[in-house]
C-alpha positions as CSV (number, residue, x, y, z in Angstrom):
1,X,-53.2,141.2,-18.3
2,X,-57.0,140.9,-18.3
3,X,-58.1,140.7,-22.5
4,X,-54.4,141.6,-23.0
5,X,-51.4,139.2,-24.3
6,X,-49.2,137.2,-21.6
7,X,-46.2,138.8,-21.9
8,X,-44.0,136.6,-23.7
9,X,-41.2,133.8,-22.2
10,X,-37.9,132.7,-23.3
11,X,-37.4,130.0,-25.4
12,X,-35.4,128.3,-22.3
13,X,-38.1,129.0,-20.3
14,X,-40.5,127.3,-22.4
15,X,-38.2,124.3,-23.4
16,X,-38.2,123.8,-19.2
17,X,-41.9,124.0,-18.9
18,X,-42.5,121.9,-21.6
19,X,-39.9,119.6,-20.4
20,X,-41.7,119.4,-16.9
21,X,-45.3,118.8,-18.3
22,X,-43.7,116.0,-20.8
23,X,-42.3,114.4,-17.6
24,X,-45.8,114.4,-15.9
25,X,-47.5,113.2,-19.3
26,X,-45.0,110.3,-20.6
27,X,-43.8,109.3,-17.4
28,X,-47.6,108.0,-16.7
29,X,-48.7,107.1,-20.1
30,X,-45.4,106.7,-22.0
31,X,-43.9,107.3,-25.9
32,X,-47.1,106.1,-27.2
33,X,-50.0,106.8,-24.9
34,X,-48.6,110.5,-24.0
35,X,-50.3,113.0,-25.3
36,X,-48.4,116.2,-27.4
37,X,-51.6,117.9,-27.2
38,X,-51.7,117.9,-22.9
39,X,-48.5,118.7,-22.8
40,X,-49.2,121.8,-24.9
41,X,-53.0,122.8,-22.5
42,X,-50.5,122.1,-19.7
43,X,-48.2,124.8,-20.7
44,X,-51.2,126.6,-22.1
45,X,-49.6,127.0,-25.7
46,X,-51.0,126.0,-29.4
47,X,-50.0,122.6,-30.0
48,X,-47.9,123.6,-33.2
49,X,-45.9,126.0,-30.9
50,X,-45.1,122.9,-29.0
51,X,-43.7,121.4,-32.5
52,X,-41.7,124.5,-33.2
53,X,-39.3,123.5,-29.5
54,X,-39.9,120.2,-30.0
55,X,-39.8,118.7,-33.5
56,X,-41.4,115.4,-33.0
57,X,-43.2,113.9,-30.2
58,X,-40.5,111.4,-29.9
59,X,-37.5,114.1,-29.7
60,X,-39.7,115.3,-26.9
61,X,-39.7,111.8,-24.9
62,X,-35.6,111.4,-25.7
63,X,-35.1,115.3,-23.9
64,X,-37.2,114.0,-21.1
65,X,-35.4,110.6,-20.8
66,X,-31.9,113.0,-21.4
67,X,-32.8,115.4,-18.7
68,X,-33.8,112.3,-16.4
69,X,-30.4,111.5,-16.8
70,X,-28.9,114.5,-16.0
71,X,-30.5,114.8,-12.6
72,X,-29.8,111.1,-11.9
73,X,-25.9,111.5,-12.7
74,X,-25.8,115.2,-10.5
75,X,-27.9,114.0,-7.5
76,X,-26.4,110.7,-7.1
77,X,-23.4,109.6,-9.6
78,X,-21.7,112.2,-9.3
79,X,-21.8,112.9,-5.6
80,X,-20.8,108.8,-4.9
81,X,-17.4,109.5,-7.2
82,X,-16.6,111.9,-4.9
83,X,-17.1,110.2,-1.8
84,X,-13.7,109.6,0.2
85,X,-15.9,106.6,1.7
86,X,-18.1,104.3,0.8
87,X,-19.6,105.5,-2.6
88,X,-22.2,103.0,-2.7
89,X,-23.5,104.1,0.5
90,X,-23.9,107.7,-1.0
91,X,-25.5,106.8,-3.7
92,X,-27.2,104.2,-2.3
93,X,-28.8,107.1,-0.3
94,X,-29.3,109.4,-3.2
95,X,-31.0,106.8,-5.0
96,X,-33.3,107.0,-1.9
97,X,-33.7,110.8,-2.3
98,X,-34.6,110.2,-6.2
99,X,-37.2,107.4,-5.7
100,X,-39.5,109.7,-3.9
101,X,-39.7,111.8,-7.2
102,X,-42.2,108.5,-8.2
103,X,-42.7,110.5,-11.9
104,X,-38.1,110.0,-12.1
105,X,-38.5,106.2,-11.7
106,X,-41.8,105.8,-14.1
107,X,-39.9,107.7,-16.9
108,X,-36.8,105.6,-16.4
109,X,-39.2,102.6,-16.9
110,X,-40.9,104.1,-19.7
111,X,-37.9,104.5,-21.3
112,X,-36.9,100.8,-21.4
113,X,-40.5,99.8,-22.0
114,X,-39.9,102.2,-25.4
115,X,-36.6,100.1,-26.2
116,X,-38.9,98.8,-29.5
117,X,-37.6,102.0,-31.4
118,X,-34.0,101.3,-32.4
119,X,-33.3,105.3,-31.1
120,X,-34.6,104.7,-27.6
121,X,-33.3,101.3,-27.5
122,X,-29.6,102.7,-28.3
123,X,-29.5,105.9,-26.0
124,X,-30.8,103.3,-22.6
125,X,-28.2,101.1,-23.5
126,X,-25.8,104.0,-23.5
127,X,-27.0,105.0,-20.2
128,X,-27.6,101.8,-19.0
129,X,-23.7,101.3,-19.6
130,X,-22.5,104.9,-18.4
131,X,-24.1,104.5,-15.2
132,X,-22.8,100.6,-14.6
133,X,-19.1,101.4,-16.1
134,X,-19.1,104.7,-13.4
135,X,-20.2,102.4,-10.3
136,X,-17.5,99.4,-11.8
137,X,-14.9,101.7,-12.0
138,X,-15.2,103.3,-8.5
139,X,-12.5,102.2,-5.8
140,X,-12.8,99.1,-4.1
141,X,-16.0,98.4,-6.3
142,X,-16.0,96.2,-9.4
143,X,-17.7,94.5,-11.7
144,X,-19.8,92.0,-9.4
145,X,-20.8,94.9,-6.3
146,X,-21.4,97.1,-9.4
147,X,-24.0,94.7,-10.7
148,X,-25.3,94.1,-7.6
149,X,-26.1,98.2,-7.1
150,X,-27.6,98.4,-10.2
151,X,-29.5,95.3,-10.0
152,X,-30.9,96.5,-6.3
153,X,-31.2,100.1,-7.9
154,X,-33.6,98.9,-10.7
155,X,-35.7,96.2,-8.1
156,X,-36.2,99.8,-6.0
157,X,-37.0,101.6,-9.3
158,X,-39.8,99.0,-9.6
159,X,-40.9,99.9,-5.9
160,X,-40.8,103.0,-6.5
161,X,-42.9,103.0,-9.6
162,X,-45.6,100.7,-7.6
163,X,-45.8,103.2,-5.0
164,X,-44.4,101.1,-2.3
165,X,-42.6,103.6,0.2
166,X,-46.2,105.5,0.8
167,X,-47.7,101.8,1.3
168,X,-45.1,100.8,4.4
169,X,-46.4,103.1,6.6
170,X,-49.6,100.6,6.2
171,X,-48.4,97.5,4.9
172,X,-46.4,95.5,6.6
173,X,-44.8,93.5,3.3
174,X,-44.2,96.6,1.6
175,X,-42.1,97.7,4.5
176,X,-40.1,94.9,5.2
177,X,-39.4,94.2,1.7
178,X,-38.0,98.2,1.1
179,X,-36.1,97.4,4.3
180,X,-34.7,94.1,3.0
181,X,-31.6,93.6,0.8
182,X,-28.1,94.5,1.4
């Protein structure tokens, strides 16, 4: 509408937009070097509209860490529970899918990097334990291979966040060390 208002989006829609720009914003610069007011020229809102979804900058970074979480557990937790075979496989695989969505990984480290604040510290460690107590529980898994997952899982993570499975197709170390491991 040329000199006219946009027309006017739901507050779910602009809690998802938000949500998306927040990813792209903190998962690069994190709690403390993202910036409320991007977010807000991202979605091309006033920066106090922002606050009125949003309380504080660092409910904002909890929803993204939250909703991180939630595609993590639907994309690969919860499709390796019900695997009749080999759950570590499928979510070995999953995990895959995720660590091309480099911005997934970044937030994820972000997150623990923010673990100074007793909040963000607390809801990691309850994720943190969710996601290693659902792998330990799983048949003919355990505590050890479920360590083991995670442990691989979070060196990947790091790959991931250093941009490693674009390098293989030119670096030869970067290639053999995605491809190494069990």
């Amino acid at each position: 509408m040329p000199g006219g208002r946009r027309p006017r989006v739901s507050i779910e829609r602009r809690r998802e937009q938000i949500l998306a720009a927040a990813l792209k914003e903190f998962s690069h610069k994190g709690l403390h070097g993202g910036s409320t007011v991007n977010i807000a020229k991202a979605v091309e809102i006033s920066h106090p509209n922002l606050f009125r979804v949003f309380s504080t900058k660092k409910e904002l970074f909890i929803a993204v860490l939250e909703q991180t979480f939630e595609t993590i557990a639907q994309e690969m937790l919860v499709p390796g529970e019900a695997a009749e075979r080999d759950p570590l496989q499928t979510m070995a695989d999953a995990w895959g899918s995720l660590m091309e969505r480099r911005e997934l990984m970044l937030i994820l480290l972000q997150g623990y990097a923010a673990c100074e604040d007793p909040d963000i510290r607390d809801l990691m460690h309850r994720w943190t334990q969710d996601v290693f107590e659902r792998l330990e529980v799983l048949p003919e898994v355990g505590t050890d291979p479920a360590h083991d997952f995670f442990a691989a899982g979070m060196l990947y993570m790091v790959a991931a966040s250093m941009d490693l499975p674009a390098r293989a197709e030119h670096d030869e170390w970067a290639k053999r060390f995605l491809d190494s491991g069990s």
